[in-house]
VOGU-3710 file (C-alpha; in Angstrom, 3 decimals, decimal comma):
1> xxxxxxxxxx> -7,251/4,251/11,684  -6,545/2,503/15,140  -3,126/1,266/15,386  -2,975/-2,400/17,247  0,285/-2,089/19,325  -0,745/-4,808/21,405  -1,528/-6,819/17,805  2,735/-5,797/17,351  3,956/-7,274/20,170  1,478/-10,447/20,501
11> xxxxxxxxxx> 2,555/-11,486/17,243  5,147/-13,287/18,259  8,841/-13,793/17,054  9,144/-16,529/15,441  10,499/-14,811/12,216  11,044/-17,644/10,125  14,226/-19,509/8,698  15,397/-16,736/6,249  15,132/-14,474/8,293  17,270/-16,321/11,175
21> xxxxxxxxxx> 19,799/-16,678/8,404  19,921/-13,451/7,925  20,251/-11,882/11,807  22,683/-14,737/12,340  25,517/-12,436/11,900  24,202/-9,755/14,147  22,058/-8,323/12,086  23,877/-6,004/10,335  22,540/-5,436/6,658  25,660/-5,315/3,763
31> xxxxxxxxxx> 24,748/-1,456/2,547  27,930/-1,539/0,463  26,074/-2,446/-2,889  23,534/0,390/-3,768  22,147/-0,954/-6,596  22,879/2,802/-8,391  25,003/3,554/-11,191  27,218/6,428/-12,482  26,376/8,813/-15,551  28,876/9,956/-18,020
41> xxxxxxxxxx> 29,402/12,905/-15,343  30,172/10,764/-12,549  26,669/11,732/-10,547  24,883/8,666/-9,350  21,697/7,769/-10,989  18,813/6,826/-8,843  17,187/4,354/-10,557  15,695/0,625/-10,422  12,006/-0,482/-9,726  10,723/-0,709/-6,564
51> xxxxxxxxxx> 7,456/-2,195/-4,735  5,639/-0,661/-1,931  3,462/-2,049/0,850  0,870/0,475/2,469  -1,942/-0,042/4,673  -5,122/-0,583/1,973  -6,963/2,387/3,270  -3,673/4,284/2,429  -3,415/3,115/-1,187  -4,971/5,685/-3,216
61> xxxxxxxxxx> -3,481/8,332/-1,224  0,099/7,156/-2,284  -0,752/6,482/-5,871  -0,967/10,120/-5,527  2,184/10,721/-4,137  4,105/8,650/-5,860  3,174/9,931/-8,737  4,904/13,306/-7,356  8,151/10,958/-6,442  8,445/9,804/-9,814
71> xxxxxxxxxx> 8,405/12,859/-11,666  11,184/14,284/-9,135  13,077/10,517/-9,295  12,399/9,436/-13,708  14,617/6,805/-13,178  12,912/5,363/-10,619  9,593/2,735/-11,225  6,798/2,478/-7,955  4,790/-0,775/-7,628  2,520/0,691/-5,234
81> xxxxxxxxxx> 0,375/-2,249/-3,148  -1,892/-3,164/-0,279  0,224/-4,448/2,915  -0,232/-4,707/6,323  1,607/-2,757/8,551  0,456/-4,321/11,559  2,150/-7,182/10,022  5,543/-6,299/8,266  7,550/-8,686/10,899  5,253/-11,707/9,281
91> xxxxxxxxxx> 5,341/-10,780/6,002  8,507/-10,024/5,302  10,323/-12,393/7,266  8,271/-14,871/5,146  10,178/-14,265/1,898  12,410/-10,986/1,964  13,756/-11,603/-1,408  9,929/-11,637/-2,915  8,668/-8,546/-0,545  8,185/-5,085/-0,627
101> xxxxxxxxxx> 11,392/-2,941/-0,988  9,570/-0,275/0,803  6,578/-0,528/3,416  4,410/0,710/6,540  5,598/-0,499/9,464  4,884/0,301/13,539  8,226/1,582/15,678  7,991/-1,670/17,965  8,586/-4,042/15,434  12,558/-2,520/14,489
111> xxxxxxxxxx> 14,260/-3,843/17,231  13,377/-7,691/16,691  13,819/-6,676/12,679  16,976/-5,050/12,632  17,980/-7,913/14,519  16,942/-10,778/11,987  18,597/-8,597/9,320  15,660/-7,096/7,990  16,058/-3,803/7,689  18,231/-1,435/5,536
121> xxxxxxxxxx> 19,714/0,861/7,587  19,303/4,721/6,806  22,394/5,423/5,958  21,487/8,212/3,453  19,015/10,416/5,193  19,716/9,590/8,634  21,006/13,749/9,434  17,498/14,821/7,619  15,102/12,284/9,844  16,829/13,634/12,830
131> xxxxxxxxxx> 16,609/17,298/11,920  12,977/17,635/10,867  11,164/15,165/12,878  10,164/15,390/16,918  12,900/13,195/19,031  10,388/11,113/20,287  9,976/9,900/16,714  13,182/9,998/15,943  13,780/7,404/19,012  11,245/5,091/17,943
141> xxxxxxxxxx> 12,803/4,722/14,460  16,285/4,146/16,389  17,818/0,881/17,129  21,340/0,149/18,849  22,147/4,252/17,623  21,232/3,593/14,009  18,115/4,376/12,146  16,417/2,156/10,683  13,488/4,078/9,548  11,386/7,105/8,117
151> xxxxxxxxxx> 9,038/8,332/10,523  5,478/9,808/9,465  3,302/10,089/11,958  3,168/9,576/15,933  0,055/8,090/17,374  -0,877/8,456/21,581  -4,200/8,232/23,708  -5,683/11,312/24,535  -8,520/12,545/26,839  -11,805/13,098/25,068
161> xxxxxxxxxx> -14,671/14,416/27,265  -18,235/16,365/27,352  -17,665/19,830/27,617  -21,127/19,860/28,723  -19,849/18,355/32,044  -16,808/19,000/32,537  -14,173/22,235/32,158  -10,714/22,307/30,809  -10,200/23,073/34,684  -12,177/20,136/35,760
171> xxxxxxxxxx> -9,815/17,752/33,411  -6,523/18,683/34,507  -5,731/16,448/37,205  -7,726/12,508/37,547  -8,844/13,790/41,103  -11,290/16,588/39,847  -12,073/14,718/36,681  -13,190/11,757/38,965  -15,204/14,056/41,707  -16,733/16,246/39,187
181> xxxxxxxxxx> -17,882/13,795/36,342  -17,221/10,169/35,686  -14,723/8,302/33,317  -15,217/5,480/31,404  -12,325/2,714/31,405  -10,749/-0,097/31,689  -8,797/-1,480/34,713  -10,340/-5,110/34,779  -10,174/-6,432/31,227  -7,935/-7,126/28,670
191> xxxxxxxxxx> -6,332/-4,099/27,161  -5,885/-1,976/30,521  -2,006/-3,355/30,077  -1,926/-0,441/26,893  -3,711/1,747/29,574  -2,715/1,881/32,252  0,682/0,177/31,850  2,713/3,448/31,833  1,008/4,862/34,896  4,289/2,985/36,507
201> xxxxxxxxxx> 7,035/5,164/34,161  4,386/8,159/35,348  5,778/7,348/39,304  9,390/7,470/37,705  9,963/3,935/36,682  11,499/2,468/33,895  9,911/-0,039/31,455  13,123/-2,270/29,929  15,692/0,861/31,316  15,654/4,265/30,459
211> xxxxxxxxxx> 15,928/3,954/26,849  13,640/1,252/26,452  16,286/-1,497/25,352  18,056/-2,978/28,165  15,397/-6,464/28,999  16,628/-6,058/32,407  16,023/-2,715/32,989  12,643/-2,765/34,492  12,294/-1,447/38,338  8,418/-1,730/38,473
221> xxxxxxxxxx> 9,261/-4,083/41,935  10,000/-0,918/44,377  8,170/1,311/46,753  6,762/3,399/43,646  5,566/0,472/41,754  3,383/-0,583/45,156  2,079/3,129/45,049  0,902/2,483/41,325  -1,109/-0,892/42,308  -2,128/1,014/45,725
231> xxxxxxxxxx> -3,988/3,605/43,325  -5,082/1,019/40,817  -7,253/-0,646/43,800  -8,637/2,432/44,694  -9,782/3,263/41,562  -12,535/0,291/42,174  -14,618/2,267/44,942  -13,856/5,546/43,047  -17,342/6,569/41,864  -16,114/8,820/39,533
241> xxxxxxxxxx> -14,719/5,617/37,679  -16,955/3,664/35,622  -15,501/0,338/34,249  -15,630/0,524/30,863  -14,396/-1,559/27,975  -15,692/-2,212/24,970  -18,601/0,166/25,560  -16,927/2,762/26,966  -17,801/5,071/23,405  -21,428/3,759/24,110
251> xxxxxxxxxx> -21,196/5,440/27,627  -20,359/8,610/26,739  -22,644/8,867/23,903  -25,995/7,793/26,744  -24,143/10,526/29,215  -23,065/6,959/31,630  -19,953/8,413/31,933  -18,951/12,000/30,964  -15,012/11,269/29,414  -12,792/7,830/28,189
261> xxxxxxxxxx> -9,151/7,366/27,187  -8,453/6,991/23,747  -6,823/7,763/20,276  -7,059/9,910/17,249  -8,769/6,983/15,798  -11,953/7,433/17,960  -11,921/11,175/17,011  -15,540/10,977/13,929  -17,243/8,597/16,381  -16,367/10,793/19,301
271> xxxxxxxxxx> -17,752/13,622/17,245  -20,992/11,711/16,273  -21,623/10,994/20,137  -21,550/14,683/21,858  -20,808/17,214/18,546  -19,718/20,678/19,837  -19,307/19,545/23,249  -16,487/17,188/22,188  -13,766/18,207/24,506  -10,178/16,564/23,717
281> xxxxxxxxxx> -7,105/16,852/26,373  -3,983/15,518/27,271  -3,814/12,775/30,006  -4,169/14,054/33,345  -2,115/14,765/36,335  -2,560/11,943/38,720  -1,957/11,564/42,561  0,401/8,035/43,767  0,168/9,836/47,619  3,332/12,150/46,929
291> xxxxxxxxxx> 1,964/14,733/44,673  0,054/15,357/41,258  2,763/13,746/38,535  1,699/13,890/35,041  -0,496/10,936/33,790  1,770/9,234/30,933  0,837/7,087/28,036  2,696/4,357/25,121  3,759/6,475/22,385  3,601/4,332/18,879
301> xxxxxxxxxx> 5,656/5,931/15,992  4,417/5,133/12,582  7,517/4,522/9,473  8,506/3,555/6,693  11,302/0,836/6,449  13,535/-0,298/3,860  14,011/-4,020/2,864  17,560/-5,483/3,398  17,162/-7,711/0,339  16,476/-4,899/-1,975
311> xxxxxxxxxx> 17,939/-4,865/-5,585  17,941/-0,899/-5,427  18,678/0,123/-2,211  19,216/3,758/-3,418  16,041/4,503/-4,978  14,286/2,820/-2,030  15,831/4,791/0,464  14,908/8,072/-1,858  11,387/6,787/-1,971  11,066/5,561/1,703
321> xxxxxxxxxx> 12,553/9,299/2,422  9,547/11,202/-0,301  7,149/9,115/1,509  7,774/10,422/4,763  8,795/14,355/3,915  7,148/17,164/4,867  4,947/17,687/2,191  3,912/14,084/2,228  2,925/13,962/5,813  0,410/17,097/5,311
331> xxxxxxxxxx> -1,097/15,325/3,051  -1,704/11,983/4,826  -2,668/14,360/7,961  -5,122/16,322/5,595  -6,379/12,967/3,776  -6,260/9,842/6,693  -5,803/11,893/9,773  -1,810/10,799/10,638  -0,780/13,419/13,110  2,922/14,123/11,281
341> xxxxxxxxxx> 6,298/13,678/13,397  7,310/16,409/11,121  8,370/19,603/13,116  7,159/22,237/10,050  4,224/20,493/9,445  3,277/20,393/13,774  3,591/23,839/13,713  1,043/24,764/10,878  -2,274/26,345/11,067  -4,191/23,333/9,865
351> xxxxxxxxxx> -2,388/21,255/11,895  -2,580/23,439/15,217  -6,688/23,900/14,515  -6,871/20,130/15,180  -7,986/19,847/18,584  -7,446/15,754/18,268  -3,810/16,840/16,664  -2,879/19,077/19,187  -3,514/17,035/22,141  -1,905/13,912/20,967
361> xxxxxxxxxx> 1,430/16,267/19,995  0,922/17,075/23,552  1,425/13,767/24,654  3,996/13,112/22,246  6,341/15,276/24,318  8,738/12,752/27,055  6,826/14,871/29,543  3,612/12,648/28,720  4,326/9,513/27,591  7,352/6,828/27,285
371> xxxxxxxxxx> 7,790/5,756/23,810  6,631/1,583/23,576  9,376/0,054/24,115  10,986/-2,159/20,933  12,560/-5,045/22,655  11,555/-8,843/21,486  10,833/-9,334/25,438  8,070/-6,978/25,724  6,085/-9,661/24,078  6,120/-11,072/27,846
381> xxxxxxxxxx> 5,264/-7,873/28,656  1,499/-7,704/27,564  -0,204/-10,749/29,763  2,182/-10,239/32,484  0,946/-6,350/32,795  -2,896/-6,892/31,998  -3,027/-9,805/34,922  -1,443/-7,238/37,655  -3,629/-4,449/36,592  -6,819/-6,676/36,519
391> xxxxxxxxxx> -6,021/-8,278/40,069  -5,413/-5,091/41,998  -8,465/-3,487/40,761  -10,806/-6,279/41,562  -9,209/-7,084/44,998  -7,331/-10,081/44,216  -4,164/-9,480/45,554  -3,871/-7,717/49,197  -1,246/-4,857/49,685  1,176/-7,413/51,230
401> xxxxxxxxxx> 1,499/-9,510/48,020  2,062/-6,126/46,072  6,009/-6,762/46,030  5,977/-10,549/45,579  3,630/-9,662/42,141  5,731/-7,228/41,042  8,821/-9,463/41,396  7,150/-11,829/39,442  6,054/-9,072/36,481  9,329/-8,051/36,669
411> xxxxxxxxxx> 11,090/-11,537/36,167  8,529/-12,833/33,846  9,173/-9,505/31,544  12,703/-10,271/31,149  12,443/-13,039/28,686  10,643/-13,948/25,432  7,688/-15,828/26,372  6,364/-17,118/23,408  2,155/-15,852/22,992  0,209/-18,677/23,179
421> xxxx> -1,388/-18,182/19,624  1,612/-18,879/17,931  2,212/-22,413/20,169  1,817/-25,408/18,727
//
């Protein structure tokens, strides 16, 4: 299943009253009250009955493994529901005390959560996240140096090609992918913000500083960022570049173009369009005029998140932490095609045949992609990025307004700029 980052951030941040009331202290949950109690041998019982939110597709696979949880947790009841991961901000900032205790959530929405006081830190399982998942995971679940969340899965665009056409030579760098076939994308429509937005971290930049939460931190307005929009323009009288948006899976299925950017969920339709000459690769090096650098892309982190209002924060936490263990996450790889965070289960057989797998683990690496920022501004972020991309493509701003644009993207990215969706 696609994950909408861009659906994340445009949905705004208006969490509702109860939740103000409840980041108006900073945002710090009280994790003092467990909810657990003692047996006669002084052990703590993990107990209570909690309610889960998963993305409906997901259901039936979790019925399954909860069913596992509770045998290992007897105490312990599962409500297990359809949610919406894609919106876990909205939902429970709605009502916390009637939400899930547990649910799905993307990385980018536990900054402007932990911050409303949504989230129950991990203050149990914190040492096992870090140990057995990837760091870049382990970052996106992070917020101010405290977790906030179980990762499952990591999610990044990939390069899928014919290997009728092209080599794994031929796709190693955008300069003999572009000379000896054609790719499919998008530079001058909505959506080449998710694209091609990180080509700007690829020249050495920073998107909101180097860890992704300073809102000042962005340097895009500099030498390198010109070199990025320099490229971007070129790419309009490159015929090995087809522009391609919502039919850019149509194009390489009639042979128009001969490879597209994209994610894991694209992989069965991929398949259906060229069969054994489905070719999958990381992003490719890519030439600003001072050398190949490596090609980078957003890197979304999938979770699960604990509710701050919970009555049994203990038994949430244990279930949050089942959910999201190794065992778990080979199962929603082998059953709904998560690629795991988990560093066992990325190292299996099963996992390592996966040729969609391998390549987005390959991008998961800091070498190949920045991992989406989780700052409220980046909201700003989305319209401000898509409009630069879109005008130096199609010629609308000359190489002498370069700076004065990106001094603009850069200002305008610094603040919460309310989508225009959720105005009134």
């Amino acid at each position: 299943m696609k994950t909408n980052w861009k659906k994340y951030f445009g949905s705004g941040l208006i969490l509702g009253a109860s939740a103000l009331i409840l980041g108006a202290c900073g945002g710090t949950a009280d994790t003092s009250d467990t909810g657990s109690a003692e047996n006669t041998s002084g052990e703590v019982v993990v107990e209570g009955d909690v309610k889960l939110w998963v993305d409906t597709d997901h259901v039936e696979v979790f019925k399954g493994i909860v069913a596992d949880f509770e045998k290992e947790f007897p105490e312990v009841t599962v409500e297990v529901a359809a949610g919406s991961s894609a919106d876990a901000k909205k939902d429970v900032s709605k009502d916390p005390k009637a939400a899930a205790d547990v649910f799905m959530m993307p990385h980018d929405q536990v900054g402007q959560m932990a911050e409303a006081g949504l989230l129950y830190p991990n203050t149990k399982y914190a040492d096992e996240v870090k140990a057995n998942n990837v760091e870049s995971a382990v970052e996106g679940v992070t917020w101010n140096d405290e977790l906030y969340g179980y990762p499952y899965g990591v999610e990044s665009q990939v390069l899928y090609y014919n290997k009728a056409k092209l080599t794994e030579d031929d796709v190693k760098s955008w300069t003999t992918l572009s000379e000896k076939g054609k790719i499919g994308t998008n530079f001058a429509e909505a959506g080449a913000n998710y694209i091609f937005g990180p080509l700007f971290m690829s020249n050495g930049l920073y998107l909101y500083g180097e860890n992704g939460e300073d809102p000042s931190g962005t340097n895009f307005n500099s030498e390198k960022g010109a070199e990025v929009l320099a490229w971007i323009a070129a790419q309009k009288n490159n015929p090995g570049v087809i522009q391609s948006g919502a039919e850019a899976l149509a194009n390489l299925e009639a042979g128009v173009s001969d490879a597209f950017l994209s994610g894991p969920w694209s992989k069965n339709d991929v398949i259906k369009a060229l069969g054994e000459n489905m070719g999958v690769a990381a992003y490719p090096t890519v030439d600003f005029g001072s050398g190949e650098v490596q090609m980078k892309a957003f890197l979304g982190v999938k979770l699960f998140a604990v509710n701050q209002q919970t009555d049994a924060p203990l038994a949430s936490m244990a279930l949050a932490n089942y959910l999201s263990n190794e065992t778990s996450q080979l199962t929603e790889f082998q059953e709904m095609g998560v690629i795991p965070s988990n560093k066992v289960v990325q190292e299996t057989a099963e996992v390592q045949e996966d040729v969609v797998a391998k390549a987005v683990m390959e991008m998961s690496q800091s070498t190949h992609s920045v991992v989406m920022p989780k700052v409220p501004e980046i909201v700003s972020f989305w319209p401000a990025m898509d409009a630069i991309i879109n005008d130096a493509y199609k010629g609308n701003i000359t190489e002498s307004e370069y700076m004065e644009k990106l001094d603009k993207l850069v200002s305008d990215t610094s603040k919460v700029t309310e989508p225009e969706e959720e105005k009134e």
